[in-house]
N, C-alpha and C positions, 0 to 999 in steps of 0.2 A: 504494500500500500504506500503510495506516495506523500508526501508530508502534506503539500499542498489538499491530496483528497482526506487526509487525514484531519486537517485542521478545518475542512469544509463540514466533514460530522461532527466536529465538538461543537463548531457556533451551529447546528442544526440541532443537536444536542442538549443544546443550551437553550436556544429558544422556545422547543417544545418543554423542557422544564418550565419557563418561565411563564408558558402559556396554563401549565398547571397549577401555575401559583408560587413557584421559588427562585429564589436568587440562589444562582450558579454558586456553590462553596468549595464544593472538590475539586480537585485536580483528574480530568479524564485523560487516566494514562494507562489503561487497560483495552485489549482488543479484547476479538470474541473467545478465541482459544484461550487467553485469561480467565476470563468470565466465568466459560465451562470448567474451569481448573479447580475455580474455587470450590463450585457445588462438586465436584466430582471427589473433591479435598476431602471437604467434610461428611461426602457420604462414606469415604475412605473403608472401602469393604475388608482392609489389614486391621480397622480398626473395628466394625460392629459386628460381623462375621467372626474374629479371634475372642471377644469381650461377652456373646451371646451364645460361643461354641457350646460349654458346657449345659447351658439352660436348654440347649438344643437336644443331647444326648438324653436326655432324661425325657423330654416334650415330645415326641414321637421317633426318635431317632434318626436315625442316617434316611430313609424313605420321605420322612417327613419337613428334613429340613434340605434335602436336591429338590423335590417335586413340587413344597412349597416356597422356596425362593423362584422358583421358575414362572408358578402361578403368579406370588406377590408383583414381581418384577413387573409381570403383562399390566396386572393393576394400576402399578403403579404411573407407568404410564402414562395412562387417562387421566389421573389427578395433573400430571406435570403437565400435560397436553394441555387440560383445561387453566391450570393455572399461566402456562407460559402463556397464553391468548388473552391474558386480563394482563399480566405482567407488558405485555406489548404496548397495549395502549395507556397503560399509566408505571415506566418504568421513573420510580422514586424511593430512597434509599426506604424511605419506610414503608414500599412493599404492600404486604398485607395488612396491616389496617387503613394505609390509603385509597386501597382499591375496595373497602367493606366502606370507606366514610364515604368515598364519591360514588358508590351505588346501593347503600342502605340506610346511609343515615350517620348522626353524630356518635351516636349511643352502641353502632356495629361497631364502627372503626375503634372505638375506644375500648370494646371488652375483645377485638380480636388484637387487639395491638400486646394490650397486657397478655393474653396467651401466649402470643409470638415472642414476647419478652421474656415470659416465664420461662418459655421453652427453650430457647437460645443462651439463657443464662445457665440453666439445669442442664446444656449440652456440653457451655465449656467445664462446666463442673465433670458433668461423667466422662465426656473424654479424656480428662486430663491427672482424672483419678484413674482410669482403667489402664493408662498409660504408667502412672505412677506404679501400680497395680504390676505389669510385666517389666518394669526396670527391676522392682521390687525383687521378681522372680528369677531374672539375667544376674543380679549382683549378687542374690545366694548363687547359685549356679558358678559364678564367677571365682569371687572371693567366700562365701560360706556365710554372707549377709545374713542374718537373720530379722525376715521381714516382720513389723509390728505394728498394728495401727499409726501408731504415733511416728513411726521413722519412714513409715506410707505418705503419712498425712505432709512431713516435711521436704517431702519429694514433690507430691502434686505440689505444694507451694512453690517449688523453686521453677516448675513445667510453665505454673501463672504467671512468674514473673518473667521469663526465658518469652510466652507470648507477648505480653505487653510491649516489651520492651524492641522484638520484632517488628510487633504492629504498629511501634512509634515512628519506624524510617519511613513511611506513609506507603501508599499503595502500589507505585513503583515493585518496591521489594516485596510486598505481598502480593503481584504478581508473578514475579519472579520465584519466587518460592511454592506456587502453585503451579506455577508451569512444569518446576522441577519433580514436584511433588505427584502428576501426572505419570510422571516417565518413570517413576520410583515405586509407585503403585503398579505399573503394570508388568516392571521387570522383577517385583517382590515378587507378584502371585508366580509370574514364570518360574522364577529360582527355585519359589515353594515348592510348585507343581511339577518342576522337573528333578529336584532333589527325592521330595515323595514318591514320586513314580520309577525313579533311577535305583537308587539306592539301597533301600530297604528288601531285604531276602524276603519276605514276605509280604505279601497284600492281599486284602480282603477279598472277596469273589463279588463281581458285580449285581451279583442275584443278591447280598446282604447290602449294598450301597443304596442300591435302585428301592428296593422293598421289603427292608427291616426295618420291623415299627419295634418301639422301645416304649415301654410306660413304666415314669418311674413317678410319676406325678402322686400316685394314691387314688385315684379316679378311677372309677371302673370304664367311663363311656370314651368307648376307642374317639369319636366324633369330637367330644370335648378336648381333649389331647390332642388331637389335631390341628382344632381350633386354636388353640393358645401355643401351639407349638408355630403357629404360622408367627409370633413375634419375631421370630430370630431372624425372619429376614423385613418383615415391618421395621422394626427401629433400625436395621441400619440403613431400608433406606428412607433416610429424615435429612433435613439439611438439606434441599437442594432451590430451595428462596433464597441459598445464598448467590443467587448467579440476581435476583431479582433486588437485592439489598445493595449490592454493586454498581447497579443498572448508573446510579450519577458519575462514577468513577469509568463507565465505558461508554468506545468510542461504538455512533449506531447503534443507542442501545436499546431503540422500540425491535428491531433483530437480533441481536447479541443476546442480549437478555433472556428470550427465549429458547432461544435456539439453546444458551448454555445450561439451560434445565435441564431440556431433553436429551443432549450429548451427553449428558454427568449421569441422568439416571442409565441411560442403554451401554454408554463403557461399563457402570458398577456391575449390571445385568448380567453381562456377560464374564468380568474378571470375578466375580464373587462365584457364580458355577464354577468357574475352574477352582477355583482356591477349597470353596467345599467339596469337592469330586477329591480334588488333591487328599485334604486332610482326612476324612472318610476311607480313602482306598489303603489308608497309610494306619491306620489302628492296629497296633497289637494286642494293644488286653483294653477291653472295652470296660469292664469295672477298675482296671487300675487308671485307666484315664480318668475317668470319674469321680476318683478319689484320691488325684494324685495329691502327696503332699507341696506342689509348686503353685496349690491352688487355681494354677492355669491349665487348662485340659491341652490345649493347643502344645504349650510346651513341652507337657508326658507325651504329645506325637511322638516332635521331636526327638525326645532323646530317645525313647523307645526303637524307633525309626532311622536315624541318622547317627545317632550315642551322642556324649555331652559336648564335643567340640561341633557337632554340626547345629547343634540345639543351639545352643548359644548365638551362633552366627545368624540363623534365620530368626530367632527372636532378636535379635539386632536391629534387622531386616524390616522387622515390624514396629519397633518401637519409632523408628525412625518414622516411621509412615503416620503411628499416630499423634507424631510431634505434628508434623506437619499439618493432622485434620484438626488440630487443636488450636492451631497459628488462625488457621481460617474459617474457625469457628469464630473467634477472638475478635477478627474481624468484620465478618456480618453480622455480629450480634453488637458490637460496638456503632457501626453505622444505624442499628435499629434505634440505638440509646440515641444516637444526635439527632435521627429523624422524630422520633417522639417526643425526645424535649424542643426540639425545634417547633412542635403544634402545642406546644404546652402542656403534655398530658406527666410530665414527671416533676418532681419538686427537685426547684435548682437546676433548670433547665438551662438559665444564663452560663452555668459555669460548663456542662456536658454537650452544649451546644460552639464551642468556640474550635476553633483552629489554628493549628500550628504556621506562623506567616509562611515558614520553607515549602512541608511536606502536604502543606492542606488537612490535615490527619484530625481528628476529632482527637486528642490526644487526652484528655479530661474521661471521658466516653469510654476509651480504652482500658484504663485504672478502674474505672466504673463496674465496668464486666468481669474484668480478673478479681475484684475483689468480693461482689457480693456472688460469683462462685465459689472462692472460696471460703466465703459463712457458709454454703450450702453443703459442702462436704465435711463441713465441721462434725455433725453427728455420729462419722466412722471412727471417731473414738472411742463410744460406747457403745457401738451396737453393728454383728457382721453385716446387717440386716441394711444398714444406712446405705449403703452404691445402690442399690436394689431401688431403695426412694428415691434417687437423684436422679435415676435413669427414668421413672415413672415419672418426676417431674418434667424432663423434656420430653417425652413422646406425647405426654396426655395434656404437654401445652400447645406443643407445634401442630401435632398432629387433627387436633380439629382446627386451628387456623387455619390451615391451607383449602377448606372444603366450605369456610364463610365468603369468601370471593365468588367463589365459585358458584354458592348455592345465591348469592344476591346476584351476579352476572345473569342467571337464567331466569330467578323472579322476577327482576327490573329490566330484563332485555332490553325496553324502551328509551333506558337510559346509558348504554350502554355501546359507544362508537367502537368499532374494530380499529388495532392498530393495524400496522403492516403485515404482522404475522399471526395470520387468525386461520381456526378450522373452518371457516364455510358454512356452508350447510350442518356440518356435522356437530358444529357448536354445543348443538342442545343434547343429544345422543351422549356426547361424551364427558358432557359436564354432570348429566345425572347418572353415570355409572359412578364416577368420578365419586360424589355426595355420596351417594348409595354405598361406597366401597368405603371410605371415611369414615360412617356415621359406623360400620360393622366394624372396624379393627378398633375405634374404639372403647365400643363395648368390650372387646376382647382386652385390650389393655387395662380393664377395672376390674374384670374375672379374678376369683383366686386361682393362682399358681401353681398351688399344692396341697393337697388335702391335709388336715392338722391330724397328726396321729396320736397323740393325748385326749382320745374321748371324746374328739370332735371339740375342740378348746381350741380358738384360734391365739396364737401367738405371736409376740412379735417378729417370730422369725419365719412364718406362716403368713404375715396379713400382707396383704396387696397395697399398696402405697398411692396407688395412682389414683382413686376416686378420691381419696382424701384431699390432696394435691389436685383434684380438679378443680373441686370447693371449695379449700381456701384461695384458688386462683381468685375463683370468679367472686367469692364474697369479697374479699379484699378490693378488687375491680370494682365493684358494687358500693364499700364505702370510701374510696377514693374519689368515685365520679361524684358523689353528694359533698364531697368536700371543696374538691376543685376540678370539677369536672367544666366550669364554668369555664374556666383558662384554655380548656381544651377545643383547639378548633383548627382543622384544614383548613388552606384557602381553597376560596372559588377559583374557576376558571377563570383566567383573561377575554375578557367582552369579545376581542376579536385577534386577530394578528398584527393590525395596525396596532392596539393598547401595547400587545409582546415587544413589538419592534420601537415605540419610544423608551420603555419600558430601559429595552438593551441598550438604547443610544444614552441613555442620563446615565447606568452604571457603567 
């Protein structure tokens, strides 16, 4: 791309923002293959795939987590479809509850915003603990670490500040690092899959990969097991509004934007089958993985598979990967905090709304995010039980945001203009599979997990976290807007392109 066409889509860029209601802040220094990098970043299948392995093993087993990533994926899909066609026409860092205020109302934008926030925070928290989590497992392995909540917990601290301080050189570098973070992701799962497949004197028969079911849940009904076993490839793929949170930071980005949804979910689609096919065909003892003492099922692959200097190497392999989904989680969930304080929906908005004169960088925003995730992993001090809530936290916030755009796009159709990159005719077909498919995995994300085996006595190691965490979302949402809900307001559209274009000429 030439500089000259280059600099013709930022000022295009720029004026369709301003026709939306905002003064140009960032720096667009990102193409589309950035874009896609990021969602692809943080869907990071090294990372939701290795962190969901074990809940998988138990949740219908190897049949149930190849046949349902395969199904999820198709799903998935449709949600990205539907959502990149709303993203089209209103690409602004703040995403989804821009697109629920300009077509449902003040009161949509505002309780989808605080989910999308919930969710985004509770992501860099769980990634960056689950990450914590396999360094944890590398340095026993390594040197003979003996991992502990507390010397976990000073780990993910040092992952938050290692992002922050990434996401301060501004978007440039968090391009650059997703771009890398691209090519690293798909030469892991290779490595993976070529190491599991090479290697190892034994592999499972593909009659046990394809169609062994596993119930370790306590459930009798094969159906329900099924059901909740489809998580394991639900949550990882989440994250992919971040190509839609970026949207001000790239260039073309009523296209970009889209398009980098849909790239990020069908790369994940397909490197995540391989990497589960990989570690699947590669088990030797299916209850010592289950119980291995490295707390990581993924890791007893390994050494089982490769012995402990290959172990290590490929968990390297991964950790590096979920640094990376962590950098760019950091990032789009940073950019949600400037776009929401920038409509006034957070307190102390002045100070998360500013910018760094160099890098354009919400830099206030960033510190914002690394910090109240890490209040939120504070609880894995006293309870195994705490990852399990943090990860309930970001599915059961993001996860119905993405299907409120969507579901007001097809109520208000009349209010609603097509950008450059729209389904057509098929608009409505796939926008209500899309809801339909949403409105079910969340129920499945409130379901309990496991049956209590003390007498039918649910306990804390037992209770499901995420309806809880829905509810104080939306209570909390609920008495915020009574407080200051008043502050909170989208702008209107610009009357016409005449108003955009003085508009641009006085700034």
């Amino acid at each position: 791309m030439s500089y000259t066409h280059q600099l013709s889509g930022v000022r295009s860029d720029d004026q369709h923002l301003r026709e939306l209601g905002y003064k140009p802040q960032l720096f667009r220094r990102m193409g589309a293959f950035g874009n896609a990098a990021v969602s692809f970043s943080v869907i990071s299948v090294l990372t939701g795939c290795m962190t969901m392995y074990g809940y998988g093993l138990s949740t219908g087993g190897p049949s149930v987590m190849i046949w349902g990533w395969i199904g999820v994926g198709g799903m998935v899909l449709f949600v990205g479809a539907a959502l990149a066609e709303v993203t089209s026409a209103y690409p602004t860092s703040g995403a989804l509850f821009f697109m629920a205020d300009r077509l449902g109302g003040r009161r949509w934008g505002w309780y989808t915003g605080w989910l999308n926030l919930l969710g985004l925070l509770g992501g860099i928290a769980s990634i960056d603990y689950g990450c914590a989590q396999f360094t944890s497992a590398f340095l026993d392995l390594q040197y003979g670490f003996h991992p502990t909540p507390g010397k976990t917990l000073w780990i993910f601290f040092a992952i938050l500040v290692l992002h922050a301080v990434l996401n301060l050189f501004g978007v440039r570098l968090v391009a650059v690092l997703n771009t890398v973070s691209v090519w690293w992701h798909l030469a892991g799962v290779a490595v993976i899959g070529g190491a599991l497949t090479i290697t190892p004197a034994h592999h499972q028969s593909a009659d046990f990969v394809f169609t062994e079911f596993v119930n370790g849940t306590g459930w009798t009904s094969s159906l329900y097991v099924i059901a909740i076993g489809l998580l394991v490839a639900q949550y990882t793929f989440s994250g992919y509004d971040a190509s839609a949170h970026l949207s001000e930071e790239t260039t073309h980005a009523s296209m970009a934007a889209p398009r980098g949804i849909l790239r990020a979910i069908v790369w994940s689609w397909a490197a995540g089958l391989v990497l589960l096919v990989g570690l699947t065909f590669a088990i030797q003892d299916y209850t010592g993985t289950q119980n291995t003492t490295t707390k990581v099922p993924p890791a007893q692959i390994f050494i089982d598979a490769l012995g402990l200097g290959g172990a290590k190497a490929l968990l390297l392999v991964v950790i590096v990967a979920q640094l990376f989904c962590g950098n760019a989680e950091t990032a789009a969930c940073s950019r949600m905090v400037f776009a929401f304080s920038r409509d006034g929906a957070l307190p102390g908005q002045k100070w998360w709304t500013r910018t760094d004169n160099a890098s354009r960088t919400p830099r206030a925003a960033v510190w914002l995010s690394v910090t109240v995730a890490g209040v939120l992993a504070l609880p894995s001090l006293y309870s195994p039980t705490a990852y399990g809530a943090v990860v309930a936290i970001n599915v059961i916030g993001i996860t119905p945001a993405y299907a409120i755009p969507i579901y007001l796009r097809i109520r208000h159709r009349d209010r609603f203009t097509p950008g450059p990159w729209n389904l057509g005719r098929w608009s409505i077909p796939v926008g209500v599979v899309a809801v339909v498919w949403v409105a079910f995995v969340t129920v499945l994300f409130c379901l309990p997990q496991s049956k209590p085996a003390t007498g039918g006595l649910v306990t804390v190691d037992t209770f499901n976290y995420a309806p809880i965490a829905l509810a104080v979302a939306l209570v909390l949402a609920g008495l915020w807007w009574r407080i200051a809900g008043r502050r909170y307001k989208v702008p209107v559209v610009a009357a016409d392109r005449e108003l955009s274009k003085i508009q641009e000429e006085i700034v």
